[in-house]
C-alpha positions in Angstrom: 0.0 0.0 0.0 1.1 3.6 -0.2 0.5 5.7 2.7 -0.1 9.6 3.2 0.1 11.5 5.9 -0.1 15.2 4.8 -2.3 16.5 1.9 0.8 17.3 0.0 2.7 14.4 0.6 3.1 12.1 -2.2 2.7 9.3 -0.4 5.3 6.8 0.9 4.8 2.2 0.1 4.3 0.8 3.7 3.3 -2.4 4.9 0.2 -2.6 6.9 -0.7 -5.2 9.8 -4.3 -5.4 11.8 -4.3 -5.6 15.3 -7.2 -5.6 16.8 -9.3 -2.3 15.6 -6.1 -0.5 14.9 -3.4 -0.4 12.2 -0.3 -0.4 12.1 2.1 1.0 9.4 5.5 0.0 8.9 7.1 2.5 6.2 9.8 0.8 3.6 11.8 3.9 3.8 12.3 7.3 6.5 8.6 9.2 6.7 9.1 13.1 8.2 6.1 14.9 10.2 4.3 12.2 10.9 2.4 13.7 13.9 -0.5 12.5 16.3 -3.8 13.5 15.3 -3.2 13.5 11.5 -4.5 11.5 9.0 -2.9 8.9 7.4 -4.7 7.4 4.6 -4.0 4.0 2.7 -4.1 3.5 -1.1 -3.5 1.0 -3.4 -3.2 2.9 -6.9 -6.0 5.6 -7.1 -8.1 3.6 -4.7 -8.5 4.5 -1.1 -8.3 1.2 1.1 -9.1 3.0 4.1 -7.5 5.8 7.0 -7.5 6.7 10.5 -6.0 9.1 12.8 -2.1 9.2 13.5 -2.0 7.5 17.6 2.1 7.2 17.9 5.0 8.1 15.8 8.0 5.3 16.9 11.2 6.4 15.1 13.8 4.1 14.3 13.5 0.9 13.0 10.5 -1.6 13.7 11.0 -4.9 12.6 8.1 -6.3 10.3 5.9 -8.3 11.3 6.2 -11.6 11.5 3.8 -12.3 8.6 5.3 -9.6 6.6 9.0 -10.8 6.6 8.8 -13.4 4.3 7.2 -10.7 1.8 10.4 -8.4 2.6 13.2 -11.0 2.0 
């Protein structure tokens, strides 16, 4: 999916994992001003797959999830 989290941003591929009611997003490369209380909505082309508000911002890097890894390597 490609994810956006400003109205100007172009968008950045990401990975994205349910838990629960939430989502998580795991970025392929660096994202800046991510912030809580934004948007971030998904895409897959031109078609929106869904969105929710920005909880948590962790920086660094956050391993994929299990299920995800073999899609990475």
């Amino acid at each position: 999916a490609v994810v956006k989290v400003r109205y100007h941003h172009a968008g950045s591929p990401a990975f994205l994992e349910q838990t629960g009611d939430k989502i998580n997003i795991y970025f392929t490369e660096p994202v800046h001003a991510i912030t809580p209380g934004q948007a971030a909505v998904f895409y897959d082309g031109q078609d929106v797959l869904g969105g929710g508000w920005i909880e948590r911002h962790v920086i660094g890097e956050v391993p994929a999830p299990a299920a995800l890894a073999e899609t990475v390597a």
